[in-house]
RODO-228391 format. One record per residue (C-alpha): residue in one letter; x, y, z. Coordinates in pm, 1 decimal. Each point is the difference from the previous one (the first is absolute). Layout:
BEGIN
@residuo a u X v Y w Z
...
//
This chain:
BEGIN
@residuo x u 13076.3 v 14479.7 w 10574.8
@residuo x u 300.4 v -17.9 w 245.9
@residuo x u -90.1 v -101.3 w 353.9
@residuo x u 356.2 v 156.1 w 106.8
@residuo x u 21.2 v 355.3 w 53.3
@residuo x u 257.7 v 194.8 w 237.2
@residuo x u 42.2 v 306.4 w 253.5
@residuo x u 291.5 v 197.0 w 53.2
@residuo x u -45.9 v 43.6 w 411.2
@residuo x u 296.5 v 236.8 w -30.8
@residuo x u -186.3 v 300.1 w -157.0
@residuo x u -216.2 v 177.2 w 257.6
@residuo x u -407.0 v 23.1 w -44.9
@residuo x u -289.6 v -259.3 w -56.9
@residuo x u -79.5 v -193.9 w -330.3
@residuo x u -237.7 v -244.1 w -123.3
@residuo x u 148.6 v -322.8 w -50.5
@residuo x u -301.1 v -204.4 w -86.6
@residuo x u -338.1 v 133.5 w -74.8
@residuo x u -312.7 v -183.3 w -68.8
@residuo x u -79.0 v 219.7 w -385.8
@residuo x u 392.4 v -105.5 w -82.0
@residuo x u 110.6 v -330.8 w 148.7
@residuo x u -131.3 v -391.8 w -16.2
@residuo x u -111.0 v 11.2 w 393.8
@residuo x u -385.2 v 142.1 w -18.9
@residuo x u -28.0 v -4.0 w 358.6
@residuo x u 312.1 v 166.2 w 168.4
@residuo x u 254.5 v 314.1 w -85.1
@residuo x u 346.9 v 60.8 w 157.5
@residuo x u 150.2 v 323.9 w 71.2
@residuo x u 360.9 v 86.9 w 88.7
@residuo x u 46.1 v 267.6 w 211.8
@residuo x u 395.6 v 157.4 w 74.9
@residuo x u -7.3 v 299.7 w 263.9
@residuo x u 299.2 v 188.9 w 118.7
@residuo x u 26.7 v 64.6 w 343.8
@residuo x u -211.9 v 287.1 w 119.0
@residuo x u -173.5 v -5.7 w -325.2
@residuo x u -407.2 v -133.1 w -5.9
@residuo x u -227.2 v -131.0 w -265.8
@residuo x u -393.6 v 56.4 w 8.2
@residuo x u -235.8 v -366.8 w -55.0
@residuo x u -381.8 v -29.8 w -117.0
@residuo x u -95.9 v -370.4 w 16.2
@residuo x u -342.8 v 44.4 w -132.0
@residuo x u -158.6 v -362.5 w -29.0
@residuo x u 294.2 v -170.2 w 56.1
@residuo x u 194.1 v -90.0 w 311.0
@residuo x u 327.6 v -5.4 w 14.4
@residuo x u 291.1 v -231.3 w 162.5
@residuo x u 255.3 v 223.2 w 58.1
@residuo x u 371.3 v -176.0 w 32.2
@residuo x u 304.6 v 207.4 w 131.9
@residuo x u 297.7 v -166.6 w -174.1
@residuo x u 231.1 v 176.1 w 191.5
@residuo x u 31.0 v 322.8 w 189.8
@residuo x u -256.2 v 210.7 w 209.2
@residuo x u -316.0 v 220.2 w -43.6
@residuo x u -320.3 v 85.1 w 171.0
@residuo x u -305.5 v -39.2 w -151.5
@residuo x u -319.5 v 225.0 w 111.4
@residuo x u -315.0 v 20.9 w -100.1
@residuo x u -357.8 v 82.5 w 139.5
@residuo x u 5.8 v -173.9 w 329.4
@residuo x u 335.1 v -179.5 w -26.6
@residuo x u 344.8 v 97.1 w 54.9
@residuo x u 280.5 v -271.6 w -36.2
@residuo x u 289.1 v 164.1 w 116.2
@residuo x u 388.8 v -174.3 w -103.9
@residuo x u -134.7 v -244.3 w -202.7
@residuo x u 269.8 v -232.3 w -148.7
@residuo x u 346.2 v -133.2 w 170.7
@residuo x u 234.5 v -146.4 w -219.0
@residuo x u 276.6 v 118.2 w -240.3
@residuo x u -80.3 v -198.7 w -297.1
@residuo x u -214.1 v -314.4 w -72.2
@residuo x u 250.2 v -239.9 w 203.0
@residuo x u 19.3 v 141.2 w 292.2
@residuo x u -294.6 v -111.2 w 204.0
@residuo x u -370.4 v -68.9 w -74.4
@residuo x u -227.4 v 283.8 w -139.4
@residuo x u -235.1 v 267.2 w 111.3
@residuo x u -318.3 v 9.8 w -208.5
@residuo x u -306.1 v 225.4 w 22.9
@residuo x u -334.2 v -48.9 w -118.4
@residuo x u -253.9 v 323.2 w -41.0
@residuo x u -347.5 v -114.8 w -149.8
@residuo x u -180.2 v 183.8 w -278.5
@residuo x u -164.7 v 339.5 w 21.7
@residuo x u 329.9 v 138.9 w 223.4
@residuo x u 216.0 v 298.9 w -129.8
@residuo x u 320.2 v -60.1 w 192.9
@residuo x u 378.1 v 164.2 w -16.4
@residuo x u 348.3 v -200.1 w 38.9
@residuo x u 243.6 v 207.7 w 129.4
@residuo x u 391.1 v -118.1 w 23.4
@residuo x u 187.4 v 3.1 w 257.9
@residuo x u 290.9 v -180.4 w -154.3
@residuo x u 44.9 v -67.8 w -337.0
@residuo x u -283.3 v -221.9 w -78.1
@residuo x u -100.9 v -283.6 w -216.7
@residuo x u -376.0 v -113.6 w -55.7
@residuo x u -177.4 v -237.8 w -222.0
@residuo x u -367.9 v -14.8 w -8.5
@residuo x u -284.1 v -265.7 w -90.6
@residuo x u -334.6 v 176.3 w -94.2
@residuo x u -320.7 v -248.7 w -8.2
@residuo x u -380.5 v 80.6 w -44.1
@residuo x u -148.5 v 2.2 w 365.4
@residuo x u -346.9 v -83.0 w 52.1
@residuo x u 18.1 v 48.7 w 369.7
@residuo x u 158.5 v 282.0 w 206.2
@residuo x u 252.8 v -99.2 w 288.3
@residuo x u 186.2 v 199.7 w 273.3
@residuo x u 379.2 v 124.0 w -174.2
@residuo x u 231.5 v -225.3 w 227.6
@residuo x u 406.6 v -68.7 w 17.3
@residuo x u 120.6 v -323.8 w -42.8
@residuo x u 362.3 v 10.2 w 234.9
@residuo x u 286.6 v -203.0 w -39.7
@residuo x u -54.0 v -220.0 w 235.4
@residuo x u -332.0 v -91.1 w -166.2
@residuo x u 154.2 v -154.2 w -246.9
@residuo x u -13.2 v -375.4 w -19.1
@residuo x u 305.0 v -156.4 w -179.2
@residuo x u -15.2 v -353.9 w -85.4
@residuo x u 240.4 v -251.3 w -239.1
@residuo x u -168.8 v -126.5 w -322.4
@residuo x u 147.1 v -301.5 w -234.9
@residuo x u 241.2 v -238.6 w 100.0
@residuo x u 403.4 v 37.8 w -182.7
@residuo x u 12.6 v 130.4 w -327.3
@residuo x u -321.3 v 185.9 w 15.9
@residuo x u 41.9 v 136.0 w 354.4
@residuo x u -133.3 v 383.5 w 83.5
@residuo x u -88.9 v 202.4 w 325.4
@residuo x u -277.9 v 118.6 w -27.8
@residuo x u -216.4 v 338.9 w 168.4
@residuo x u -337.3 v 9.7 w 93.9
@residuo x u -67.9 v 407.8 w 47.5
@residuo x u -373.9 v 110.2 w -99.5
@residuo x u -149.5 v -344.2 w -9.8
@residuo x u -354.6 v -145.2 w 176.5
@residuo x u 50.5 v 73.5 w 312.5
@residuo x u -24.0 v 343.1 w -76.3
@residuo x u -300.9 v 178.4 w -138.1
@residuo x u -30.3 v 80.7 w -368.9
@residuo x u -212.6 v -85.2 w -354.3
@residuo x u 251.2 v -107.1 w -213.6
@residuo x u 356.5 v 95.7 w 86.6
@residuo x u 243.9 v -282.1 w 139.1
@residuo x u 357.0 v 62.9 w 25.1
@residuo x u 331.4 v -179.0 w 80.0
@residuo x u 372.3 v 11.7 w -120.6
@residuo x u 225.1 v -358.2 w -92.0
@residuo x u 386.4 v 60.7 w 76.8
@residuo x u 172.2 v -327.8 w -257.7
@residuo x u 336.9 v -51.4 w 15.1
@residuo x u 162.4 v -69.0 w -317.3
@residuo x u -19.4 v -312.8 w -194.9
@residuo x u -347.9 v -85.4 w 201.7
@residuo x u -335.6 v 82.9 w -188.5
@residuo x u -307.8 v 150.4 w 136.2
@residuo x u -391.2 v -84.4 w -100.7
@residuo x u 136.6 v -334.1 w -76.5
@residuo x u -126.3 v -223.7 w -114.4
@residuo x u -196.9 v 241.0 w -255.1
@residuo x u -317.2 v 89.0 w 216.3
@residuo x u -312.7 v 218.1 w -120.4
@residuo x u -328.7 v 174.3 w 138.8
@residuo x u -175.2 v 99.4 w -329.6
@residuo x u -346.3 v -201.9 w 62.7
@residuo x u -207.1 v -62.4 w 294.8
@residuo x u -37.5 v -341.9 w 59.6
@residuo x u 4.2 v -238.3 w 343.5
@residuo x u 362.8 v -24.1 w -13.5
@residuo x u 132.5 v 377.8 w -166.1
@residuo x u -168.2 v 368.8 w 81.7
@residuo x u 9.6 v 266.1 w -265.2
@residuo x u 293.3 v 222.0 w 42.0
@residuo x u 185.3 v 306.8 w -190.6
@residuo x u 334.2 v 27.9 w 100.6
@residuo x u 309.8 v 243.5 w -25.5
@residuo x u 424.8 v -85.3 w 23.8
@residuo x u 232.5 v 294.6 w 124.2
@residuo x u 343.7 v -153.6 w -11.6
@residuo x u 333.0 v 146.0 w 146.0
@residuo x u 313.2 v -200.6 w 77.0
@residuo x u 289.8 v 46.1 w 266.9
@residuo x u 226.5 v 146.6 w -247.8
@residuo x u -2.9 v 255.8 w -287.5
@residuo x u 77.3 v -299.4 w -257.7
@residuo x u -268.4 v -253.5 w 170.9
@residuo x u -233.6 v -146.6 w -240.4
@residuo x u -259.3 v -269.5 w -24.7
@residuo x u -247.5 v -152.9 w -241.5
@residuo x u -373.9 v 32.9 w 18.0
@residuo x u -244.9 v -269.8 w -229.4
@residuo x u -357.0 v 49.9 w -26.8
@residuo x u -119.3 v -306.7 w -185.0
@residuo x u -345.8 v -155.8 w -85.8
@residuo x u -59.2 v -372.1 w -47.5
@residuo x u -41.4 v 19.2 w -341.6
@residuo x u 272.3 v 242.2 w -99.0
@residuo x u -197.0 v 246.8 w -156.8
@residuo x u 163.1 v 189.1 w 320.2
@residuo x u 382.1 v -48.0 w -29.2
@residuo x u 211.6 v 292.0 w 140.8
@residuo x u 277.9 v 17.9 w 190.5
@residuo x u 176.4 v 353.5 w 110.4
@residuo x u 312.0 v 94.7 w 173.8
@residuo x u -46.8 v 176.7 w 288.4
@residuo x u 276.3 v 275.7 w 193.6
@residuo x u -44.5 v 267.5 w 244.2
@residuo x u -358.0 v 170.3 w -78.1
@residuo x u -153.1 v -209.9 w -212.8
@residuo x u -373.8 v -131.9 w 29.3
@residuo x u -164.4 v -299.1 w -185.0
@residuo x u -397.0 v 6.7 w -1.7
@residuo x u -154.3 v -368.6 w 27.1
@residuo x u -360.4 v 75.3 w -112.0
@residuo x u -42.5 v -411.9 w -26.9
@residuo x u 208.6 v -366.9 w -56.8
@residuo x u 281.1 v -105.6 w 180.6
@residuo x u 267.6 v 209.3 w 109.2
@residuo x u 339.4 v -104.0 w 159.1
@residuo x u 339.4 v 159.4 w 2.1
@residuo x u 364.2 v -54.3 w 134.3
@residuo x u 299.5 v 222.8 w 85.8
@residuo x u 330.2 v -41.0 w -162.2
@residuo x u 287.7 v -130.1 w 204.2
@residuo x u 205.8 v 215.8 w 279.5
@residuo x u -314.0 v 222.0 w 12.0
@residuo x u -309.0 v 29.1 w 239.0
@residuo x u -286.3 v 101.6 w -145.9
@residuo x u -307.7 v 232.2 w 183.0
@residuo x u -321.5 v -42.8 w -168.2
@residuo x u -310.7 v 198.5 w 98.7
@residuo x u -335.8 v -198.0 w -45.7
@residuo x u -302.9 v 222.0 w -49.0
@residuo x u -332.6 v -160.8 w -59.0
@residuo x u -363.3 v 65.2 w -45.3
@residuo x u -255.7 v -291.5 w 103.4
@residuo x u -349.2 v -97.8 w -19.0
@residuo x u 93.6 v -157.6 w 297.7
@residuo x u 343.6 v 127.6 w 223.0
@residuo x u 222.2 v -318.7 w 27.9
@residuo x u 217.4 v -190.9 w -166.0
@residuo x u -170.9 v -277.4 w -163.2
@residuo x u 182.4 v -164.0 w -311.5
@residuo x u -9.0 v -245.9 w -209.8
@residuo x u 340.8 v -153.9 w -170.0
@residuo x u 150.5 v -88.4 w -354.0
@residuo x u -126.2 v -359.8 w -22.3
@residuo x u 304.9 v -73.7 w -166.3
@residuo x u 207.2 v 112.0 w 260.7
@residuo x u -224.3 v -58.2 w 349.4
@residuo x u 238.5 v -381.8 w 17.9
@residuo x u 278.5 v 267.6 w 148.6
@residuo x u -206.6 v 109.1 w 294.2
@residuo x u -61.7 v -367.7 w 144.9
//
């Protein structure tokens, strides 16, 4: 099985990128969802809760008791930080676009019910990982301080020649030091000839791929470690989409490679 799989963002209407019956990931599905301005697109999430991220342009979303109006501000992935709205399970909701409209969405199981909620721009908290040579910004969106069962969500900007989720780092067990995690890379780049290279990688090899990555393109990390870089003159946008036992970031690195975080 190939964790790589891609979307073409530039034809109009939703598809299932990852589901559960079809893909490594047993605990999350992503959907792509392309509107044209004026056009809308009818959602069930049935036990699920959803994560909704506008990658660029504007919609409203309504439902029974909500109604996010303009939802969404930038152009394209690097301009600005991100809009995202979450809508728990049991809601039947419509997106409606204002603008031409891009959407990716994380679907988890959901125990628990919470209040649909918009997480603005200026929510976002943007922070710099690594040190030279594996340097990234990174973008906390739909994290802990917001309510939700499994979903957590963030984007890494990595300019080229710098890697990101380096040193190899992994949330496949739950331990003291590492919580379970399924996770999910959407990759674009600043340029239509932008590329990058994903690994996902266990310790004993049995795991061993590594995929290029261009405009579109997803790479499912169902376990082991899982860095990736972006090829020189480039900037690369990657779109982290997760679903934890327990929302956070906790990691553990590639032994062989933890000397290069000291």
């Amino acid at each position: 099985m190939t964790y790589k799989r891609h979307w073409d963002y530039t034809k109009e209407g939703f598809v299932k990128i990852y589901e559960t019956k079809n893909s490594a990931c047993n605990l999350m599905e992503v959907y792509g969802l392309m509107l044209k301005a004026g056009n809308s697109y009818n959602c069930e999430t049935g036990n699920m809760e959803y994560g909704i991220t506008i990658l660029d342009g504007t919609c409203d979303i309504i439902g029974e008791g909500f109604d996010f109006k303009s939802v969404g501000k930038r152009k394209n992935v690097f301009e600005g930080n991100a809009t995202a709205v979450y809508i728990p399970k049991g809601e039947k909701f419509t997106v409606k676009a204002v603008s031409d409209v891009r959407i990716v969405i994380t679907a988890c199981p959901a125990a628990e019910y919470f209040d649909p909620y918009v997480v603005n721009p200026e929510d976002v908290i943007v922070k710099t990982f690594g040190k030279p040579g594996f340097e990234r910004e990174v973008h906390f969106i739909m994290d802990e301080r917001f309510a939700g069962n499994r979903v957590y969500i963030g984007e890494n900007y990595i300019k080229g020649n710098e890697w990101t989720g380096f040193p190899g780092h992994k949330h496949d067990e739950n331990t003291e030091n590492e919580k379970f995690a399924e996770e999910i890379y959407y990759f674009e780049f600043d340029t239509e000839t932008g590329y990058g290279i994903q690994q996902v990688y266990s310790a004993d090899l049995l795991i061993d791929e590594a995929y290029t990555t261009r405009n579109g393109d997803f790479v499912e990390i169902p376990k082991a470690y899982h860095p990736g870089t972006v090829a020189p003159g480039y900037t690369g946008y990657l779109l982290w989409l997760m679903s934890c036992d327990e929302r956070g970031l906790v990691s553990t690195a590639d032994p062989e490679q933890a000397w290069q975080n000291k």
